[in-house]
N, C-alpha and C positions, 0 to 999 in steps of 0.2 A: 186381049189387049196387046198393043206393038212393044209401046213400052216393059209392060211387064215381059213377054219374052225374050228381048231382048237383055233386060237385065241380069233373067235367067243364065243367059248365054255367056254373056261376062265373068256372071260367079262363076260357073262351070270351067272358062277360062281362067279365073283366080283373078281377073278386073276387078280387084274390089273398089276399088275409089269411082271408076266408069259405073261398077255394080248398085253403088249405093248411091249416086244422083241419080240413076236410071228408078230404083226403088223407092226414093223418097219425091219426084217427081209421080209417079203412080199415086203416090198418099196425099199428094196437094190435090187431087183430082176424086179422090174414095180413102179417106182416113181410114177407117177399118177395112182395107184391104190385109185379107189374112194372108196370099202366098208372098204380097210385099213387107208385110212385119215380117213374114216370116225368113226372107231373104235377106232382109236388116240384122235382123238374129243370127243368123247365120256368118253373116259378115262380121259382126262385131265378135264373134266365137275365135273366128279365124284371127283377128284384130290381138286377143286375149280384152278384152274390151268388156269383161263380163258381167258389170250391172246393168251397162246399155244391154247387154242381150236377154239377161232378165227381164226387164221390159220389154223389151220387142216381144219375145215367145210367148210371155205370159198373153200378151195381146193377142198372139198369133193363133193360141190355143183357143180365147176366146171363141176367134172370127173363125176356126177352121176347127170345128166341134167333133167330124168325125174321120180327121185325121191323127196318127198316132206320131210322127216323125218327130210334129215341133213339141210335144209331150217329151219324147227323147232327151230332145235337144234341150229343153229347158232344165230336166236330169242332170245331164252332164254341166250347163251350167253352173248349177246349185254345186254339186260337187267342186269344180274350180274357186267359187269363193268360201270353198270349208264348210259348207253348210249341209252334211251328209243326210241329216232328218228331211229335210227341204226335198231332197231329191228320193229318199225315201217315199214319202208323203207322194209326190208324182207317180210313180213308179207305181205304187200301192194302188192310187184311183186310176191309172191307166189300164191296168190286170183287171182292174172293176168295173171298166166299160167296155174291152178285147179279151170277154172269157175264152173266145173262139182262135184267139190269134195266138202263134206261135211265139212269134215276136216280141210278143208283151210277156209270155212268160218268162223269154230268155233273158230278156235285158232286169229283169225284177230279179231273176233267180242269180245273175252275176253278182247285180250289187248284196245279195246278200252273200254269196259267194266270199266276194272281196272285203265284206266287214266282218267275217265270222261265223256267220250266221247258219251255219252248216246244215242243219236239220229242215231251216224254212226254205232252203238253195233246194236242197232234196226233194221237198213238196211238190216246191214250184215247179222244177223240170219236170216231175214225172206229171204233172195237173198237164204241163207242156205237151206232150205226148198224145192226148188226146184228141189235139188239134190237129185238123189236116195238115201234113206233112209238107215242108217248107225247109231251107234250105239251114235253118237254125235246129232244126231238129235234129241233124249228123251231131252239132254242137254240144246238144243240151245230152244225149247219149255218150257220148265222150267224157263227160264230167260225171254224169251220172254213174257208170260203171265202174267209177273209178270212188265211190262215195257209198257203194252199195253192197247189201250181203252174197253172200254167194248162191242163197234159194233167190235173189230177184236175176240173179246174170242170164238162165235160160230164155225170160220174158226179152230182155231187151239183145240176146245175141239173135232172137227170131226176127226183131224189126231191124237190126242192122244187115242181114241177110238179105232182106228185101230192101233195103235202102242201095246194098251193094248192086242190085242191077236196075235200080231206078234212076241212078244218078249217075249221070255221063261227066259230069264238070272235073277235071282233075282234081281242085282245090278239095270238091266236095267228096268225092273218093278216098283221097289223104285222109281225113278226116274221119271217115267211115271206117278205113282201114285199122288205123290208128285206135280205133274206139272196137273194133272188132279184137285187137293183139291183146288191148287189155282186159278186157272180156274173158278172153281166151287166157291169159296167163295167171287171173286171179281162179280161173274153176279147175287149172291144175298144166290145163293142152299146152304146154311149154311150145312145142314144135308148132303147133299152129298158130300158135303166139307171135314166135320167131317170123313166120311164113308172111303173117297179114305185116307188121313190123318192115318185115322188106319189101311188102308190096308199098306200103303207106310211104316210105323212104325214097324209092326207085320213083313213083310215080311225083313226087314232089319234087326230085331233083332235076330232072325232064320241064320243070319250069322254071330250073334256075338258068341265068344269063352270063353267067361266068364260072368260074373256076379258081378253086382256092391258088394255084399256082399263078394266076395272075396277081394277084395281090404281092407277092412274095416284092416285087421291085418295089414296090409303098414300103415295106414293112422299112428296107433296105434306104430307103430313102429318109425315114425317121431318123435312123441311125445315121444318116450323114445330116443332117441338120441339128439334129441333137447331137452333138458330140462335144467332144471336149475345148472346144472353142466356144461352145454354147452355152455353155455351163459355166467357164470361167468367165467370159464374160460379165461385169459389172454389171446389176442392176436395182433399183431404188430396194429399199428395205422397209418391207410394206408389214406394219402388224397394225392385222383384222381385229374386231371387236367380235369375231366369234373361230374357233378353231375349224377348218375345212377339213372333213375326212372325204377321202375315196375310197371305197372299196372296189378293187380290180381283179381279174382272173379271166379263165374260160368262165362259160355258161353254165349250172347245174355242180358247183363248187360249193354252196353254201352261202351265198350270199345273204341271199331271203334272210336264212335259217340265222346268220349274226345279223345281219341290220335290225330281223326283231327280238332278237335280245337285247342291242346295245340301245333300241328307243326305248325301252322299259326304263331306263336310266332317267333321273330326275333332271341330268342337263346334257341329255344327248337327244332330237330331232334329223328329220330326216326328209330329204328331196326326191325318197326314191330312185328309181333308173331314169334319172333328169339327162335330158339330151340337149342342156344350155350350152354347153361348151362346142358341141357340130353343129348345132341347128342356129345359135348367135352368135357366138364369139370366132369361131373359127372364118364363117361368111363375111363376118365383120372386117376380120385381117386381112382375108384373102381379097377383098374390094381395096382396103387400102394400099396393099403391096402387089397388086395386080398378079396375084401368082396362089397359084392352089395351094392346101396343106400339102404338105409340109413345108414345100417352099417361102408360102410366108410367115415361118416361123425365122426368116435368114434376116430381116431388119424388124427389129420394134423398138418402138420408141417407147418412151418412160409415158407420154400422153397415150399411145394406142392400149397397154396395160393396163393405163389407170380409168379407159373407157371400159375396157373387157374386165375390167372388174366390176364395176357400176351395171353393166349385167347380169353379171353372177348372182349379184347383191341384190337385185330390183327380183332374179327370180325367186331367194329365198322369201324376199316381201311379201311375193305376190301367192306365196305357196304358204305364209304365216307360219315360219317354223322360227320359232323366237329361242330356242334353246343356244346354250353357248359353243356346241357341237354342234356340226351339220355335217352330215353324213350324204353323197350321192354315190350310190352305188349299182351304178351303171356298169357292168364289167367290162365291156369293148374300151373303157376312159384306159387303158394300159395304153392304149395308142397316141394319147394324149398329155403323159406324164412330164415330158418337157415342156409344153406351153402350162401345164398345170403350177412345174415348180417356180418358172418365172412371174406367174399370177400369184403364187401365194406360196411365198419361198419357205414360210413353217406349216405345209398342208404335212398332213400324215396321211400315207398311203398304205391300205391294209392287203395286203395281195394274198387271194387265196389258193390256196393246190390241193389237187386230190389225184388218186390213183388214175393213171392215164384211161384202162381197159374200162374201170368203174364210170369215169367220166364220160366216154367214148358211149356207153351204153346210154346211161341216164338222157342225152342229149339225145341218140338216134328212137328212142322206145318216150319221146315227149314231142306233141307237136307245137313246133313253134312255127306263127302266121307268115314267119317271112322265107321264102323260097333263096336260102344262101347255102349254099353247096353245103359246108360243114357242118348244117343242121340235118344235115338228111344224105351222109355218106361214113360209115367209120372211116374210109383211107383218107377222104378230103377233113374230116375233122383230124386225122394226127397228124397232117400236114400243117392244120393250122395252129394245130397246137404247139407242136415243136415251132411253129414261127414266132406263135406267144412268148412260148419260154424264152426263145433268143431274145426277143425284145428285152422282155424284163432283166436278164442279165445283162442285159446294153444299158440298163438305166440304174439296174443296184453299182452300177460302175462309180456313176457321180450324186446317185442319191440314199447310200445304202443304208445312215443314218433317219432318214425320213420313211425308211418301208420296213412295215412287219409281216414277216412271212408268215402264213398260219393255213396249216392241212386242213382238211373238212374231214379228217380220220380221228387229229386229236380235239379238233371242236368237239366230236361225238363222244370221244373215247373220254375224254376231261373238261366237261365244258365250264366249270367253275374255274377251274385253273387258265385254262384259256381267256375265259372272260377276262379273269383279272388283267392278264398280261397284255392284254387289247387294250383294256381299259386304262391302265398306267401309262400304257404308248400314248394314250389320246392324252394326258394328264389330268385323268380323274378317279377317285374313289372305288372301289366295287360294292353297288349295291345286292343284295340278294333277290333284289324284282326281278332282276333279269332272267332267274332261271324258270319264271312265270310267264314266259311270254307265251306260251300256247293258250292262256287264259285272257288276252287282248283282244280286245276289239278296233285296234288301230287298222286301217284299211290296208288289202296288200291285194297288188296286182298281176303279181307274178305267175310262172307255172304251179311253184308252191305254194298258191294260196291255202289250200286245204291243208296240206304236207303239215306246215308249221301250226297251225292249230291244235295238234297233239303234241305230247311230252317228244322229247328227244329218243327216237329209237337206233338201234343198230342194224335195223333190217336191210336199209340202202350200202350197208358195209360189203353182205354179200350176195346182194338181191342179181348182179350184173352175172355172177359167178357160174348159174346152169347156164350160160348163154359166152359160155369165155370162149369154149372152140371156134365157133363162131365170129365172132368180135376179131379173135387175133387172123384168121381166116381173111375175114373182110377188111382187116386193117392194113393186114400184108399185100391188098388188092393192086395193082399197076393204076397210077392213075388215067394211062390206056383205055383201059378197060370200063373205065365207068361211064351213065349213061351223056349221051351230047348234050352240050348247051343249050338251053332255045332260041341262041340266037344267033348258032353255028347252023 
């Protein structure tokens, strides 16, 4: 049909208003058309619009029986309006009709992944493995070896082997790589640990489009619009009916590791790494002052504040975090601590720090999806970090009362003392739940999903340490010398 591919074409475009009279024109003509529910579904996803999309998918699933996508899709719905069993239950009978698919194991095996569920995440990858090989299968061995004894590492360092010259795709090599070092580093091969670690790194950075040194005039740029005119600057005295935490830092700091301890707390919830404040409020300002962050942080009005809070607030709604603490713990929000203190002049900002070399490792020996230099470089990650820390000393300038400083050494080394001292910053009690949290089944998305499901160990204290010559080696690298942009 015209109509429907075309409509196709729109969503692919991100037309979604052209996408969905094109879509619902197709349904005045064949009501149970399944790829038009299912492109309604879709749109309404994208919309946040997510009981219309329940409806659509569930529809869509009807009409399109042996498709798996809008089964996905209706997953990740259930999930957005809180309803983790709902999308369990999908996940479950979609594994039960794609015993064959790889697919279907991956996406069953995250979400138990990401509630806890440690042992059936375990099953499901390895039932995974069975299926002919696909491009989730680098994926599901990546998590896997990382979850597994050390008598199963020779089975899956032999598929990764052959993964490694089956697959040409960068992304998917990284991945390979990456799941090969830790392979490699839990059966003892330290050096060939190191070796796949720099292949998976090198090849990832060859897809990145820039350069930490570019950023360095942004950072510079905060710091002139936040400054001490910024600051003093009069503005309304806003008190929320719930307290705002941030937690900020580098990456692989600890965050995970306090966010679930402090939700274990009877009046602490949490937004996770919520990307409200770049993805709406910032867009928001920058339309209305015609000028990118940071520059349109240089006029706001008492009305533009009081809409870009009405965001904030609509997103803890729509996330149902009803506790009197909310916590988002995004750690890039460091870049954003001046438009944050004028949003919510008593937020409490938790900033955390760890050993630079420790840090520097953690982040290069973990694959994170997005191809940014400092994911995937030690000299471009302590370039960015030394920017980090400028920042935050540009902002303990005028907010030093509203941030608590806290190492991921004495999290480890004291973490009830610590707790406490977080938790009196936020103005609340210390419960002893908190030091249960590896006993939670609250969902967590992060690199450390697994990590924090166990007690508190010291192991990450000196896990970076056979790997230090190295590190400091690569640290001291010319930023010359590392691989070209891709889009030099």
């Amino acid at each position: 049909m015209l109509l429907l591919k075309r409509a196709n074409e729109l969503l692919a475009e991100n037309k979604l208003r052209e996408a969905e009279f094109m879509y619902k024109s197709v349904l005045k003509q064949s009501p149970n058309n399944g790829p038009a529910l299912f492109g309604l579904g879709r749109i309404c996803m994208r919309l946040e619009q997510y009981d219309n999309a329940i409806y659509y998918l569930k529809r869509a699933c009807e009409h399109l029986p042996k498709m798996l996508e809008p089964l996905f899709a209706l997953a990740d719905a259930f999930l957005a309006v809180g309803s983790p069993v709902d999308a369990k239950t999908v996940l479950e009978y979609t594994l039960s009709v794609a015993k064959h698919n790889a697919q279907a194991h991956y996406q069953l095996g995250q979400f138990y992944l990401d509630y806890g569920f440690i042992e059936q995440a375990k099953n499901v990858f390895k039932a995974g493995l069975d299926c002919p090989h696909s491009t989730v299968t680098a994926f599901m061995l990546y998590e896997l070896v990382q979850m597994s004894s050390a008598k199963e590492l020779p089975t899956y360092l032999a598929i990764l082997e052959k993964l490694e010259n089956e697959f040409e795709a960068p992304r998917l090599k990284t991945v390979v790589h990456y799941a090969l070092a830790k392979c490699h580093e839990q059966l003892g091969n330290f050096n060939a640990a190191q070796d796949n670690y720099a292949l998976a790194n090198d090849t990832q950075l060859l897809m990145s489009e820039f350069r930490t040194v570019d950023m360095l005039p942004f950072f510079e740029s905060i710091k002139k619009y936040c400054g001490k005119a910024f600051f003093d600057k009069p503005s309304d005295k806003v008190k929320t009916t719930f307290t705002p935490v941030f937690i900020v830092g580098l990456p692989r700091t600890g965050s995970t590791l306090l966010e679930q301890m402090l939700v274990q707390h009877s009046h602490v919830g949490t937004l996770g790494e919520n990307t409200v404040i770049s993805d709406k409020i910032v867009p928001y300002l920058s339309k209305r002052n015609n000028s990118e962050f940071p520059g349109c942080l240089d006029q706001l009005s008492n009305s533009m504040l009081d809409h870009c809070r009405i965001l904030y607030v609509d997103e803890i709604k729509r996330h149902r975090v009803p506790e009197e603490v909310v916590i988002n713990k995004l750690p890039a929000n460091f870049q954003n601590l001046g438009l944050i203190h004028k949003l919510f002049p008593e937020a409490r900002i938790i900033h955390l720090t760890r050993n630079l070399n420790a840090t520097a490792w953690s982040v290069y020996s973990n694959h994170f999806a997005e191809s940014e230099p400092y994911f995937c470089s030690l000299s471009e990650f302590a370039l960015y970090a030394q920017a980090q820390s400028d920042l935050m000393s540009h902002f303990n300038q005028f907010m030093k009362r509203d941030i608590f400083t806290l190492s991921y050494e004495q999290l480890i080394a004291e973490p009830e003392k610590s707790l406490r001292q977080c938790l009196s910053f936020l103005y609340q009690k210390y419960e002893p739940e908190c030091l249960e949290f590896h006993k939670s089944k609250k969902p967590v998305h992060t690199l450390s999903k697994a990590q924090v499901r166990k007690p508190i160990s010291t192991q990450p204290l000196e896990k970076w340490l056979r790997y230090e010559a190295f590190i400091e080696k690569m640290i001291a690298q010319p930023q010359s010398d590392q691989t070209t942009p891709a889009n030099l």
